[in-house]
N, C-alpha and C positions, 0 to 999 in steps of 0.2 A: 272671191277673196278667200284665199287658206285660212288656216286655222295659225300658222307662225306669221300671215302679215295682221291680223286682227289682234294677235298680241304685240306685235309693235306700232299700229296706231293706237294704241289706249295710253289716256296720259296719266301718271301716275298721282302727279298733283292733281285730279280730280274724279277719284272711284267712283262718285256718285253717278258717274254718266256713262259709264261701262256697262257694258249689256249684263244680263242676270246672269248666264251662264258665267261670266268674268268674274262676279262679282261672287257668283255662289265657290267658283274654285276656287281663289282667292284666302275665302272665309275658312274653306277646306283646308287649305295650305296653313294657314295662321294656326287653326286647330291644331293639325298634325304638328307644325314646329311647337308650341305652348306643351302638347301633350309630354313630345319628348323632352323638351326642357324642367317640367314639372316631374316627369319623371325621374331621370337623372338626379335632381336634388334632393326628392323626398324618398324615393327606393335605391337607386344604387348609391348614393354618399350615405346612406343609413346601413345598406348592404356591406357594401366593401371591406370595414371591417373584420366582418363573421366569415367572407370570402379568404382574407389573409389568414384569419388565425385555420380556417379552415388547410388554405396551403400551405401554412407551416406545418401542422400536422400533419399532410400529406408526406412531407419533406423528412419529416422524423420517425414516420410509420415506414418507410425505404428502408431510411437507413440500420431500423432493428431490423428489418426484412434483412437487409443484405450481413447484418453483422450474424443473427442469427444463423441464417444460410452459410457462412462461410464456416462457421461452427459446428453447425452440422455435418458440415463434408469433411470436414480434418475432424470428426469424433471419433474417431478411432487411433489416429495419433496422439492425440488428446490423452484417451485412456492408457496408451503404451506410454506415455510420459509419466502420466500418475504413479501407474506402477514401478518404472525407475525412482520417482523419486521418492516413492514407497518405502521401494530394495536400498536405496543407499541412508533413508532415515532410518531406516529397521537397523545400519551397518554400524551409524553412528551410535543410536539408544542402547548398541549391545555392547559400547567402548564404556559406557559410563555405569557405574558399580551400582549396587542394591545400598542400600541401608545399612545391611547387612555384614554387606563387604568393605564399609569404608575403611573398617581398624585394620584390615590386612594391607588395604593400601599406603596406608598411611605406613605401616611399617615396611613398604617396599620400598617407598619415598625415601625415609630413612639410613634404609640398608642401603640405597643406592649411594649416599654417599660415604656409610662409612666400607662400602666395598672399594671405594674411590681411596683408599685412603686418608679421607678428610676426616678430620675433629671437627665433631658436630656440636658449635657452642650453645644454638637454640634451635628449638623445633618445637613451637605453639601453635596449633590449632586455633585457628579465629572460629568464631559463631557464622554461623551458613546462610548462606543472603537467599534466600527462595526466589526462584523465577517463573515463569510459564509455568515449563513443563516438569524442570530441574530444579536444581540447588548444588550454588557454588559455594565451594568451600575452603577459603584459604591458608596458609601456611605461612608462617612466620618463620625463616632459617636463616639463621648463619653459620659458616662454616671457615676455616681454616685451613689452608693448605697450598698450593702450586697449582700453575696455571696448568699444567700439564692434568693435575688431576682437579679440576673444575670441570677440563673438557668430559673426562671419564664419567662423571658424575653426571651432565649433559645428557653425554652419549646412554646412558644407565635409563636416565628418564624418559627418553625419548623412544625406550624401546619397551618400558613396561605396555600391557598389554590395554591400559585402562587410558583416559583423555588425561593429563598433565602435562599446564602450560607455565610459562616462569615469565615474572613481572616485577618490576622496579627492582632489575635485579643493580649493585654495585660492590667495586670491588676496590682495595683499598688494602695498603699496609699492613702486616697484622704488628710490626715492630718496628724500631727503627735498625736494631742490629743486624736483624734477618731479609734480608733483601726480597729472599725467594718464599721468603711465608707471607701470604695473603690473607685475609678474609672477606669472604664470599657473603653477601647478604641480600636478599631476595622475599620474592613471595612466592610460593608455588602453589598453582590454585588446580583442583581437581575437583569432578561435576558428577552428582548422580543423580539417579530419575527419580520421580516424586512415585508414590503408589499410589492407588485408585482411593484411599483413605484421605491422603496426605491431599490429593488433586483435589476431589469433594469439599475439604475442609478448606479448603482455598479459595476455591468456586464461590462458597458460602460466604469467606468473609468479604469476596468483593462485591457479592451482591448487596452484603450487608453494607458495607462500606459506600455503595453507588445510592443506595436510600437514605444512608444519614447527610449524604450531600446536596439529594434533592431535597430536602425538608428546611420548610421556611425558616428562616432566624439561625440555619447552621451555616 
């Protein structure tokens, strides 16, 4: 008798009378299934886990690989781009006046419209809103004249040599008898750069400012 008919005469309802060799594989087999089942539950469902967070890390350690990597190869484009936008910030920061030069601007502002032929009924100066890097500075004007010379006056501004831009401008009657006299009223706002003083002192007070807001009971 084989070794596969002596496993199908043994009856299962009764191991006791199964030869020893039957009865010791058997015991074998139970072991080995118990071992892996025991395993299973107490290493890898304990494991599994530390396995995931380990492959998501995997997963996010790529993809700086690949983002890095793609940044590496285009760094050179990179830095020719930096430098364009270098070249055109350096273009704009030389549009916007010193400190220095605001009071000329202001009288180019001016002059431009009474080159226009307009009567200049206001021209105030508002106080200078500081930003980043600049400081905007507005203009309060009204003016008096013809459509024809509003444009001149436009066209005037548009071609000084410094950044002025014009805001809430409106235009309106200047009489009831005068058909063709208008007046012009507007903001015209123009922008200069802060100096390494003025930036410092800035710097300072939003530090200071960022600690009185972390401090309990403010």
């Amino acid at each position: 008798m084989n070794l596969i008919e002596e496993l199908r005469s043994l009856d299962p309802s009764d191991p006791g009378r199964w030869p020893l060799a039957a009865r010791a594989g058997a015991v074998g087999v139970c072991f080995l299934v118990l071992t892996l089942v025991l395993g299973y539950v107490f290493v890898w469902n304990e494991q599994r886990p530390e396995l995931q967070r380990r492959e998501d890390s995997e997963q996010t350690l790529r993809q700086e690989f690949k983002t890095k990597h793609a940044k590496a190869v285009n760094l050179e484009v990179y830095k020719q781009q930096l430098k364009d936008i270098e070249r055109s910030f350096g273009a704009l920061l030389r549009q916007l006046p010193g400190k220095t030069e605001v009071p000329n601007l202001l009288v180019d502002i001016s002059q431009s419209g009474l080159s226009a032929g307009l009567e200049e009924k206001l021209f105030q100066p508002q106080p200078e809103q500081k930003k980043d890097f600049y400081a905007e500075l507005p203009i309060k004007i009204s003016l008096t004249g013809s459509y024809h010379q509003f444009g001149e006056f436009v066209s005037g501004i548009a071609a000084l040599p410094r950044i002025v831009t014009l805001h809430d401008i409106e235009i309106k009657s200047a009489s009831k008898d005068a058909y063709d006299q208008l007046t012009l009223d507007l903001t015209a706002k123009t922008y200069r750069y802060l100096d390494e003083d003025e930036l410092a002192a800035s710097d300072a007070q939003a530090k200071k400012d960022a600690v009185h807001h972390l401090k309990p009971g403010t």
